[in-house]
C-alpha positions as CSV (number, residue, x, y, z in Angstrom):
1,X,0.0,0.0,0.0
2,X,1.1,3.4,-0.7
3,X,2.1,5.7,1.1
4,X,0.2,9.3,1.2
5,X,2.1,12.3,1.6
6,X,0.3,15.6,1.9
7,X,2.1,18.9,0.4
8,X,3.0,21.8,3.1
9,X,2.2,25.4,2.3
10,X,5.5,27.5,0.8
11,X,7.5,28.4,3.8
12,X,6.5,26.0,6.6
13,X,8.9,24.2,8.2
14,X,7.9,20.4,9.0
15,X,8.6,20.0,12.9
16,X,9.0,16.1,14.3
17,X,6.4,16.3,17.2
18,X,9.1,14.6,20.2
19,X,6.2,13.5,22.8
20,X,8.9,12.1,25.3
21,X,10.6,15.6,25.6
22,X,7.2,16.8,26.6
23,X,7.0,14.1,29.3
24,X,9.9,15.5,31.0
25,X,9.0,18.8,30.8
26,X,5.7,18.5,32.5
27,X,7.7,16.7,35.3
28,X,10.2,19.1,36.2
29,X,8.0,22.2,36.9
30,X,6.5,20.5,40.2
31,X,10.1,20.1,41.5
32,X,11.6,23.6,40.4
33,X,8.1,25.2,42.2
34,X,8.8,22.7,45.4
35,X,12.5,23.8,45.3
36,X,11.9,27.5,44.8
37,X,9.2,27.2,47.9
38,X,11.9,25.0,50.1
39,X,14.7,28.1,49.4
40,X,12.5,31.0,50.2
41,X,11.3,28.2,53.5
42,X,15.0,29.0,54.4
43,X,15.3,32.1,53.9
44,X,12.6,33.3,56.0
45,X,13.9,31.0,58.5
46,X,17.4,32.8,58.7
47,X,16.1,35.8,58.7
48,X,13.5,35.2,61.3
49,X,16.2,33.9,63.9
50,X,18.5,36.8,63.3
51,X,15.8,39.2,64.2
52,X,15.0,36.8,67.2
53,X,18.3,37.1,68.5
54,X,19.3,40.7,67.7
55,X,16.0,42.0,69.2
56,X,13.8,39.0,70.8
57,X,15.7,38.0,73.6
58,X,16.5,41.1,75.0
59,X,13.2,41.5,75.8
60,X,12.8,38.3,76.8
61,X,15.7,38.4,79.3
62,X,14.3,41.4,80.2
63,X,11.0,40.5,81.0
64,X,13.0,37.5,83.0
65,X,15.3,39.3,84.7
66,X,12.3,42.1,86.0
67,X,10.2,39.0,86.9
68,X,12.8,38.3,89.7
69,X,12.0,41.4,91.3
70,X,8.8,42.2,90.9
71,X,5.9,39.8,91.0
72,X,3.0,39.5,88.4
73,X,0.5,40.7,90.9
74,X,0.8,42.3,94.8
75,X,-0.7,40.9,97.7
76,X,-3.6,42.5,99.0
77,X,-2.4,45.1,102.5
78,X,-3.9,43.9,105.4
79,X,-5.8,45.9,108.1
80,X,-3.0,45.7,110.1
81,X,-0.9,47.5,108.4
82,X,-3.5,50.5,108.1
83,X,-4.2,50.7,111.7
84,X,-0.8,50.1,113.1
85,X,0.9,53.6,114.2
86,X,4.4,54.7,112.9
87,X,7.1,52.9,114.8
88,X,9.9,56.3,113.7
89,X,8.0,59.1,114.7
90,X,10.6,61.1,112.5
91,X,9.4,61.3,108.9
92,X,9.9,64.3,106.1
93,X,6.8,65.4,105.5
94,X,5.7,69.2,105.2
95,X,3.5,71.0,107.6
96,X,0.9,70.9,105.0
97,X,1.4,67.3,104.1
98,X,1.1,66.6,107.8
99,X,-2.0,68.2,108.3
100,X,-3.6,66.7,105.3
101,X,-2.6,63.2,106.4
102,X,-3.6,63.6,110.0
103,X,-7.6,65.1,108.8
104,X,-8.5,61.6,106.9
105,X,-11.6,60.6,109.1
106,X,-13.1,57.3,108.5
107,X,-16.4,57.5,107.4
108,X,-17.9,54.5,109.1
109,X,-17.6,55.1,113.1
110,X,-17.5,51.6,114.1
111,X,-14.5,50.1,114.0
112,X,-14.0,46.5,112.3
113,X,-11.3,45.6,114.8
114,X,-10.8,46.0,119.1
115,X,-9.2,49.6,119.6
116,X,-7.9,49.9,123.1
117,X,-8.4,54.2,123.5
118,X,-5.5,56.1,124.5
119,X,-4.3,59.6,126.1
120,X,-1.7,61.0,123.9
121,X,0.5,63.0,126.2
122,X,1.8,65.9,123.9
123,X,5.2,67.4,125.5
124,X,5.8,71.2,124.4
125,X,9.4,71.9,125.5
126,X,12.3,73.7,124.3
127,X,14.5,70.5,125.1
128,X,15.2,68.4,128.1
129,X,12.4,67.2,130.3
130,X,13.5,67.8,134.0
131,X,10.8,65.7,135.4
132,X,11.2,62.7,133.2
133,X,11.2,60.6,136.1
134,X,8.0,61.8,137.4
135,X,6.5,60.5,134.6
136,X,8.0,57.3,134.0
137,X,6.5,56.4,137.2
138,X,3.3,57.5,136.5
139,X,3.5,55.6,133.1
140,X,4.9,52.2,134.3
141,X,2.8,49.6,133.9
142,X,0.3,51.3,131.9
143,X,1.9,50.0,128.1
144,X,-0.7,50.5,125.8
145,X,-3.5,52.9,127.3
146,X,-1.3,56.2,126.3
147,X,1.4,57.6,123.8
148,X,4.0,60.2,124.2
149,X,5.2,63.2,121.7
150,X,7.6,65.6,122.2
151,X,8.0,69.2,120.2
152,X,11.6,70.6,121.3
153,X,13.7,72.6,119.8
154,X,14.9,71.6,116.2
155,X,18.8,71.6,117.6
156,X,17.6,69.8,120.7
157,X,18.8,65.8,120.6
158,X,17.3,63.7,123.2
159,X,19.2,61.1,125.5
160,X,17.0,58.6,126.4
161,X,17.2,55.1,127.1
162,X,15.4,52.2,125.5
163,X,14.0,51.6,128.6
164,X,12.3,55.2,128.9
165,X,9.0,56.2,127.5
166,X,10.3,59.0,126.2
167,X,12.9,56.9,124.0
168,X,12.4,58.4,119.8
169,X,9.5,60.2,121.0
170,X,10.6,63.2,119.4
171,X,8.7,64.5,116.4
172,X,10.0,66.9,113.5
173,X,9.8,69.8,115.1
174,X,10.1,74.1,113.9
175,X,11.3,77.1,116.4
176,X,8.4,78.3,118.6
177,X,8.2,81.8,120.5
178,X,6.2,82.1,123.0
179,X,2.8,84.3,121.7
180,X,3.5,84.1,118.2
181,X,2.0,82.0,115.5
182,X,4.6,79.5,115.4
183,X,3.7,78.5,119.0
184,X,0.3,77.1,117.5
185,X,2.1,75.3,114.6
186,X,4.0,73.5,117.2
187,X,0.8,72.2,118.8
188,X,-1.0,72.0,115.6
189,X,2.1,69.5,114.7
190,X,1.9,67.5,118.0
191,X,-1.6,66.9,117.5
192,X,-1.4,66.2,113.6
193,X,1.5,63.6,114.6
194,X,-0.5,61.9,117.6
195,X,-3.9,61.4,114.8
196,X,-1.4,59.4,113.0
197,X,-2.5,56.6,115.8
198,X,-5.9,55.6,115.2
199,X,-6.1,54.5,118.6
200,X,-5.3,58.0,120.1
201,X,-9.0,59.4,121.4
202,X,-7.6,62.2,123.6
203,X,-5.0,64.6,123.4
204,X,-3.6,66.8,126.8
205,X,-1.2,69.4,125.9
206,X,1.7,69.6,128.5
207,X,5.1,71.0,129.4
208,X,8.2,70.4,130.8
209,X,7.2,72.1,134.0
210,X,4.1,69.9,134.3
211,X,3.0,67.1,136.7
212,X,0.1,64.8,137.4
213,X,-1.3,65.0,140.4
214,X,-3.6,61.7,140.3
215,X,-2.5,58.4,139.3
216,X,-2.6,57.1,135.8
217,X,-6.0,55.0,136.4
218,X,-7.8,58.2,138.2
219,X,-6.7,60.1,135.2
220,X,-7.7,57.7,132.6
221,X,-11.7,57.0,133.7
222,X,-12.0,60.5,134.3
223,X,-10.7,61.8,131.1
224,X,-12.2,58.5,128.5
225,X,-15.5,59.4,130.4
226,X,-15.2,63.3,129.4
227,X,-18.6,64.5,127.9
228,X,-16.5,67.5,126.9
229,X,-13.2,68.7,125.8
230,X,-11.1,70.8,128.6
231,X,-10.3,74.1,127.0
232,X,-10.9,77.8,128.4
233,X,-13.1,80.3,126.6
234,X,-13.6,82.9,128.2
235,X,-15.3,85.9,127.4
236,X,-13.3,88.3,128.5
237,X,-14.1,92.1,128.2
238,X,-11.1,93.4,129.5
239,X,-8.2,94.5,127.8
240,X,-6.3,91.2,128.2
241,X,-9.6,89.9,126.4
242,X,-11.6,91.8,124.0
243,X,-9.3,94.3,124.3
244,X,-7.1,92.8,122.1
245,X,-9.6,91.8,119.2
246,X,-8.9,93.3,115.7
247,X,-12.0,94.3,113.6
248,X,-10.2,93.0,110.3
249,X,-11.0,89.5,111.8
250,X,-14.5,89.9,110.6
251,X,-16.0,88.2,109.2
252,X,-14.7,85.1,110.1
253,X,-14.4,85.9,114.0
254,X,-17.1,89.2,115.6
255,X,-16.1,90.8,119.0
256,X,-18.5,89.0,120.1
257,X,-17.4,85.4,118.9
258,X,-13.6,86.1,120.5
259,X,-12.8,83.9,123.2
260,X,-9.3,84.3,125.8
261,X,-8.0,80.8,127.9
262,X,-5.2,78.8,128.4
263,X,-2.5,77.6,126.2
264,X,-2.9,74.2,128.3
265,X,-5.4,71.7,126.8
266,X,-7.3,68.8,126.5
267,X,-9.3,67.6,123.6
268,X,-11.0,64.6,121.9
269,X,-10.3,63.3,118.7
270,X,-12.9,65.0,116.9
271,X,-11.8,68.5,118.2
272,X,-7.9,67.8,117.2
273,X,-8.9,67.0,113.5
274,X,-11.1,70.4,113.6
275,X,-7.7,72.4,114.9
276,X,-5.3,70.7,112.1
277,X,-7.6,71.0,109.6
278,X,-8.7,74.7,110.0
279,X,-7.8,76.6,106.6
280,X,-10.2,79.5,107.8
281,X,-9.1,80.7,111.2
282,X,-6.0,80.5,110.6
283,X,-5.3,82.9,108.2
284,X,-6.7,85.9,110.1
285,X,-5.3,85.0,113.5
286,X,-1.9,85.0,111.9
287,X,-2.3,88.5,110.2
288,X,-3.9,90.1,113.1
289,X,-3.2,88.9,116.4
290,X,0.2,89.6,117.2
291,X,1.7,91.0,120.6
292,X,0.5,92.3,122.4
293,X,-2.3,90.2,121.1
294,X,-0.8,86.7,122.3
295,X,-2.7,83.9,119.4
296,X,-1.8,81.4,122.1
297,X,-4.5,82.6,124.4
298,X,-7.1,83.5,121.9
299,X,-6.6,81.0,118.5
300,X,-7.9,77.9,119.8
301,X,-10.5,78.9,122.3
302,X,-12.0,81.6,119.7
303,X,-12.0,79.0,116.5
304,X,-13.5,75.9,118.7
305,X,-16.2,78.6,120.5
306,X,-17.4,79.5,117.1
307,X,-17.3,75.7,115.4
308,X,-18.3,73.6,118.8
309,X,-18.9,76.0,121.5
310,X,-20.7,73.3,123.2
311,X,-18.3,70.8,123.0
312,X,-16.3,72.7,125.7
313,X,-15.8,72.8,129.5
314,X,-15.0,75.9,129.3
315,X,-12.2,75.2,131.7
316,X,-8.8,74.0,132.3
317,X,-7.6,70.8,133.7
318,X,-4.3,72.1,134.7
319,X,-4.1,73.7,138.0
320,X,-1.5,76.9,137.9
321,X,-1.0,79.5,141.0
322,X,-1.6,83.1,139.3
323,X,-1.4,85.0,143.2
324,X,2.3,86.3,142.3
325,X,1.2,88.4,139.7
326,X,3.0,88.9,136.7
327,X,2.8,87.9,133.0
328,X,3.3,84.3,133.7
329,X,2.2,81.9,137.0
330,X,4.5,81.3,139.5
331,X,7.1,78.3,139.2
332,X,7.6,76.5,142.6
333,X,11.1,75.4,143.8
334,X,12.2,72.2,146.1
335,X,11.2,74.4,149.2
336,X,7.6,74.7,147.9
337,X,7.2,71.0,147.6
338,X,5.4,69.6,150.4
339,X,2.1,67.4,151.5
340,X,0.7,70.7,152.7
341,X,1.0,72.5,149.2
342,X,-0.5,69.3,147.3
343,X,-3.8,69.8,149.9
344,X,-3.7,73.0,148.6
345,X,-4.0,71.8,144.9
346,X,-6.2,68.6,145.7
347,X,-8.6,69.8,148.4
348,X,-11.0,72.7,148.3
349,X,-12.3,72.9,144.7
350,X,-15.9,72.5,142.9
351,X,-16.2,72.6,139.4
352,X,-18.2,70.7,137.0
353,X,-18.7,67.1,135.4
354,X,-20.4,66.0,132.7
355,X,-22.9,68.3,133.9
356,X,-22.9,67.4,137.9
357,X,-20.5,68.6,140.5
358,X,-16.9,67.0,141.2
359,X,-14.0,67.7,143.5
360,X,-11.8,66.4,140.7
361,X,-11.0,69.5,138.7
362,X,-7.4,69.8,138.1
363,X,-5.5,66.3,136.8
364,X,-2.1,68.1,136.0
365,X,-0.2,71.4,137.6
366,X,3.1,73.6,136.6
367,X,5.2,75.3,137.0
368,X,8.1,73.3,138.7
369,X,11.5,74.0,138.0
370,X,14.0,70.9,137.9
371,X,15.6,71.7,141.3
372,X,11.6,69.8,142.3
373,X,12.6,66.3,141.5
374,X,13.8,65.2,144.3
375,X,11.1,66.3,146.6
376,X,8.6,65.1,144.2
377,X,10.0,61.8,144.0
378,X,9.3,61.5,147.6
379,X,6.3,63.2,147.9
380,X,4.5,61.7,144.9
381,X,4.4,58.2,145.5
382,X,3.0,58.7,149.5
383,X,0.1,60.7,148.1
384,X,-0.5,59.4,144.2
385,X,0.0,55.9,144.8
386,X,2.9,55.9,142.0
């Protein structure tokens, strides 16, 4: 049979179809895409771990490293800690951070734990306390129902024992002049610094030249039973009185509203955040009452009159002998201490009690100098019990 062969158009080239080249092509382009995807694989790979350990584990050992001193989360503070008073009575706060700290007032007035009420006994000095030793014996055994501050002199460093309630009592203290408006920061400061102690209830201003003349229990039911706070206000029209009232204290403080008593004090806890907190008074007693109007006599009794008048005693729990005349009461001496002259202190008085009579009516008396300890020491303890 013959074969047929079939003419090309002019110019076409006849091209032997190869179908096993074909084959192989078709194969390979699988591979060179699998290949292509395995190098790029790598690629990325490389330059994934460079980046990881140029930048990665910096902040990894980082994170490590701060996870060692810090924890993911903080415990919760328990009440303890909130209600526990300062165990260094120094700090570095301002005046005015002081007073803002010491005027937080909870809220809710009963408390969720047992608070044991105590006198804070607020020393105003210009350095040593003389009669330390009278009251470590009226202290001793009493842990726990009273605290102890002391404002001194800035340059004034205390000696004290371990052993002595007075040991780091001291608080940051400022110069203080007697009738002048840095007297009152002192005892503003005292009483800011004794709020610190939730516990505190009652604050009694003293001195250096103070004494008790009961023992610590007498003093204790008389003053946690208090129905008022122990501060003269008098309404004095005198010129030791009203005489010295400015009329550019208006209208904060009238003639009428201005009140004269003694530096000496006692008061509760709700009247010592009134005094620290006091942004009103303040201002006008330190612009206009200056000697020989003393702010001393006139700051707190005036401001506490006009906020809670009937709050007060209107008298002073610290007995002082005035019958020597003069600017300031008399200071007794050794030869002045004797049974007879504490008759004339405890016996002989009638003053007012939560609204009924009492013969207790002075707890503390001054002025004695330091030559008195001696005599006291013997005295005291036949007549206090202490």
């Amino acid at each position: 049979m013959q074969s047929r062969v079939v003419p090309l158009e002019e110019g076409e080239e006849v091209t032997p179809i190869n179908r096993t080249n074909q084959s192989k092509l078709s194969t390979l382009r699988p591979i060179r895409v699998l290949v292509l995807f395995l190098v790029l694989c790598i690629a990325f790979s490389i330059v994934s771990i460079h980046t990881i350990r140029y930048f990665g584990i910096n902040s990894v050992v980082t994170t490590a490293k701060s996870s060692t001193f810090r924890p993911c989360y903080e415990e919760p503070r328990s009440l303890e800690q909130w209600i526990t008073p300062p165990s260094n009575l120094m700090h570095n706060m301002t005046d005015t951070e002081l007073l803002w700290r010491a005027s937080l007032v909870p809220r809710i007035k009963k408390y969720p734990f047992q608070r044991v009420r105590k006198i804070a006994f607020m020393f105003l000095t210009k350095g040593p306390l003389p009669l330390a030793p009278i009251w470590e014996r009226f202290l001793k055994g009493h842990e726990g129902f009273y605290s102890i501050y002391v404002h001194s002199l800035p340059s004034f460093q205390a000696n004290f024992p371990p052993s002595s309630v007075f040991y780091r009592r001291q608080i940051p203290s400022q110069i203080s002049e007697w009738g002048r408006m840095n007297m009152c920061d002192a005892e503003r400061r005292l009483l800011a610094n004794a709020l610190l102690d939730i516990s505190n209830e009652w604050f009694i201003l003293l001195s250096e030249s103070c004494i008790p003349v009961y023992n610590f229990s007498v003093i204790y039911r008389y003053v946690m039973n208090s129905t008022y706070s122990y501060m003269g206000a008098f309404d004095d029209h005198g010129p030791y009185g009203r005489g010295r009232y400015n009329r550019n204290m208006a209208p904060e403080v009238y003639i009428n509203q201005w009140r004269k008593g003694s530096q000496w004090f006692e008061v509760n806890r709700n009247l010592a955040i009134s005094i620290v907190e006091d942004t009103i008074f303040y201002p006008k007693f330190e612009q206009f009452c200056r000697p020989s109007c003393y702010v001393d006599e006139h700051y707190f009794p005036t401001m506490l009159t006009i906020q809670a008048g009937n709050q007060l005693a209107n008298r002073s729990i610290t007995w002082v002998d005035w019958s020597r005349g003069g600017a300031h009461p008399a200071t007794f001496g050794r030869l002045d201490i004797t049974e007879e002259f504490f008759k004339r202190i405890l016996e002989g008085h009638n003053c007012t009690y939560n609204n009924g009579f009492s013969s207790i009516c002075f707890l503390f008396a001054r002025k004695f100098a330091p030559s008195t300890l001696q005599p006291l020491l013997q005295v005291l303890p036949k007549l206090l019990a202490f």
